[in-house]
C-alpha positions in Angstrom: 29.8 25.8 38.5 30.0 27.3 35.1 28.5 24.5 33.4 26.0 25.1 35.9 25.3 28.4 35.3 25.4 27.9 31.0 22.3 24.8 32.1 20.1 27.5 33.6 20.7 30.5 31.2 19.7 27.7 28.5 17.0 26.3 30.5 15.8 30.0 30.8 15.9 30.8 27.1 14.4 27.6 26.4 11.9 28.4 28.8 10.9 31.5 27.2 11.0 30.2 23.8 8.3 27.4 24.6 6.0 29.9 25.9 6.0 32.0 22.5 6.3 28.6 20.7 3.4 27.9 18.2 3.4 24.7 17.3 0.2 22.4 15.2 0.3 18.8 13.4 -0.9 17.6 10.4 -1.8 13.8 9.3 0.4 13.1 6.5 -0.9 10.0 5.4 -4.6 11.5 5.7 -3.1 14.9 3.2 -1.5 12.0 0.8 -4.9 10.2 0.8 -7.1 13.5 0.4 -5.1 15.5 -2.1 -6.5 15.0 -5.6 -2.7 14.7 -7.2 -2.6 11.5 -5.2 -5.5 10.3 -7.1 -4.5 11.6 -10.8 -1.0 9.6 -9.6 -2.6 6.8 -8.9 -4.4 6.9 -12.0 -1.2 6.7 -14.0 1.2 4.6 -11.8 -2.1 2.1 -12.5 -1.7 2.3 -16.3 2.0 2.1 -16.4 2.6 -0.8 -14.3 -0.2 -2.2 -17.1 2.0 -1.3 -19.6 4.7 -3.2 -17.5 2.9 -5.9 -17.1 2.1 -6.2 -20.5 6.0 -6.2 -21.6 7.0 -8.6 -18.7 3.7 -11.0 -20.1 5.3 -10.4 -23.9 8.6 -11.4 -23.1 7.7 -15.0 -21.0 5.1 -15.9 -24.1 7.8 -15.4 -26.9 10.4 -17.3 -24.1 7.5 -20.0 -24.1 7.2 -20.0 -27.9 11.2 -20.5 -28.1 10.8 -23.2 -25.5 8.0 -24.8 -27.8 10.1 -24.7 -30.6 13.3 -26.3 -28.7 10.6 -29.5 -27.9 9.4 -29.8 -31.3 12.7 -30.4 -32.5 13.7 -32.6 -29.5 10.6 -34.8 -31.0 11.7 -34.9 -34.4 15.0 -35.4 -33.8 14.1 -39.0 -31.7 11.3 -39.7 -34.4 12.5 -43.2 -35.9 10.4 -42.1 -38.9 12.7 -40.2 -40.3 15.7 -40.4 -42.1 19.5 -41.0 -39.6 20.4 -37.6 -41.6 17.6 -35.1 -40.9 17.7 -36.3 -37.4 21.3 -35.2 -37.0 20.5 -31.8 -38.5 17.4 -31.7 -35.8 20.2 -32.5 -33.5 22.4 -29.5 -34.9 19.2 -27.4 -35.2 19.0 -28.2 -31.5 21.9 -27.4 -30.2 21.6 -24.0 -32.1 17.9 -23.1 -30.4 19.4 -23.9 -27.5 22.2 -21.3 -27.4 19.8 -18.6 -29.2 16.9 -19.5 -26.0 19.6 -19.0 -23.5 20.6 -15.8 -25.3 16.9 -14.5 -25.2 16.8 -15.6 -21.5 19.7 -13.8 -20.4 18.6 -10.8 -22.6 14.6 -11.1 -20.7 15.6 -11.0 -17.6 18.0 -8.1 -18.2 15.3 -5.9 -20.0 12.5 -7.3 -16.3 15.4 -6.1 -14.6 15.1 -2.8 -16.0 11.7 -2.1 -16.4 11.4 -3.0 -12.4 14.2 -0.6 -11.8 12.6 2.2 -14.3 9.1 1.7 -12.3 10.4 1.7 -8.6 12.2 4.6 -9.8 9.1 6.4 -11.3 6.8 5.6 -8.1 9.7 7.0 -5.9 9.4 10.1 -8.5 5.5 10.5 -8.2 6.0 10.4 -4.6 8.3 13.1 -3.9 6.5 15.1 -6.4 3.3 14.6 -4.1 5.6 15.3 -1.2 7.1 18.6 -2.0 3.7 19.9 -2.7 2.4 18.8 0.4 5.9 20.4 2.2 5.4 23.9 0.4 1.9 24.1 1.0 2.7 23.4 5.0 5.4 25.6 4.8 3.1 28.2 3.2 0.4 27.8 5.8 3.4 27.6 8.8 4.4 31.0 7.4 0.8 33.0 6.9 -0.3 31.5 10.6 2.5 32.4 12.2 3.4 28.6 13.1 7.5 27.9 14.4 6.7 23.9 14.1 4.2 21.4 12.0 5.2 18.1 13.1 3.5 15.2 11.3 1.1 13.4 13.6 0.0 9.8 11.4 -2.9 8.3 13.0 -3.8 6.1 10.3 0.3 5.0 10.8 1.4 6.1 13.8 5.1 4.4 13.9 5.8 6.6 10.7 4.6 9.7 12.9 6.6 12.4 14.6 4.5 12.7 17.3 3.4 10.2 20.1 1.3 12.5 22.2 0.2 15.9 21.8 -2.6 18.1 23.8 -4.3 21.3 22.6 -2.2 21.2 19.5 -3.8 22.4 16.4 -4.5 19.8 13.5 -3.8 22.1 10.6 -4.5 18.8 8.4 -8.1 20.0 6.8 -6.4 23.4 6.2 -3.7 22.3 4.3 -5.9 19.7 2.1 -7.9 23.0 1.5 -5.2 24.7 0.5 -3.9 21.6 -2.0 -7.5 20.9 -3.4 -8.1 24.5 -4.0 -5.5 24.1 -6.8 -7.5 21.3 -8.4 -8.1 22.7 -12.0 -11.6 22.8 -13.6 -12.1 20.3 -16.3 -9.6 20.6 -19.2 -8.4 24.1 -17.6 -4.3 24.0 -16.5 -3.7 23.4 -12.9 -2.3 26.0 -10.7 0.6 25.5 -8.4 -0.3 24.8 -4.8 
């Protein structure tokens, strides 16, 4: 009976809650996509994963060149042509290219290794700086408006969204890319903060 009677004063509360309740969505995906940041962040995840690319590309030709190197001594180390002692010393001169390419190997894929973990680390960075501007200038908006709930509403991905069905909710979305754009500095003037 009491656990009855805590279930309706709840239910009552809630009841009068959800009638005061303001509540509105926005398209997260569709505020990433439309904020000019995103684009400027693009921009530069673009030229650093060149960079990247460019030091992963470095790294496999000088491993090729070592490789190249290991042959041509393999070659003149079977060439009859030459004299039973400078073959042996190819032989040695092998052996010792061989050690230094593994060495170089090992020391590659360490430095890919990091450069992977650097980048996934500075695209996880870029993102949440993206995010928390987006989540301040929501939280902004939710504050002015008078809003108790902004749930994100993805249509362009809707498994990633809060929200599965909503009717005569307010899309805030177009207000909140206003309010993030708005901060878009004029050409070569500093940016404000959203």
């Amino acid at each position: 009976m009491k656990t009855f009677l805590v279930s309706c004063c709840l239910l009552s509360v809630l009841n009068s809650f959800a009638v005061e309740l303001k509540v509105a969505t926005i398209d997260l995906q569709q505020v990433l996509a439309g904020y000019y940041k995103s684009d400027e962040a693009a921009k530069e995840l673009r030229a650093r994963e060149v960079s990247f690319r460019k030091e992963i590309s470095d790294l496999r030709l000088e491993f090729g060149r070592r490789e190249g190197e290991l042959e041509d001594l393999r070659r003149l180390s079977l060439d009859n042509a030459l004299h039973a002692d400078v073959r042996a010393e190819k032989r040695k001169d092998i052996e010792l290219k061989l050690v230094d390419l593994r060495a170089f190997q090992a020391k590659a894929e360490g430095v890919q290794g990091q450069l992977e973990k650097e980048w996934r680390g500075h695209v996880a960075r870029t993102h949440d700086r993206l995010l928390e501007d987006i989540f301040k200038a929501t939280s902004r908006l939710g504050e002015k408006e008078g809003y108790h709930l902004i749930l994100n509403s993805s249509k362009s991905q809707p498994a990633t969204s809060d929200v599965l069905f909503a009717r005569g909710v307010e899309d805030v979305t177009p207000k909140v890319l206003a309010a993030l754009n708005a901060t878009r500095p004029a050409d070569g003037a500093t940016p404000k903060n959203p």
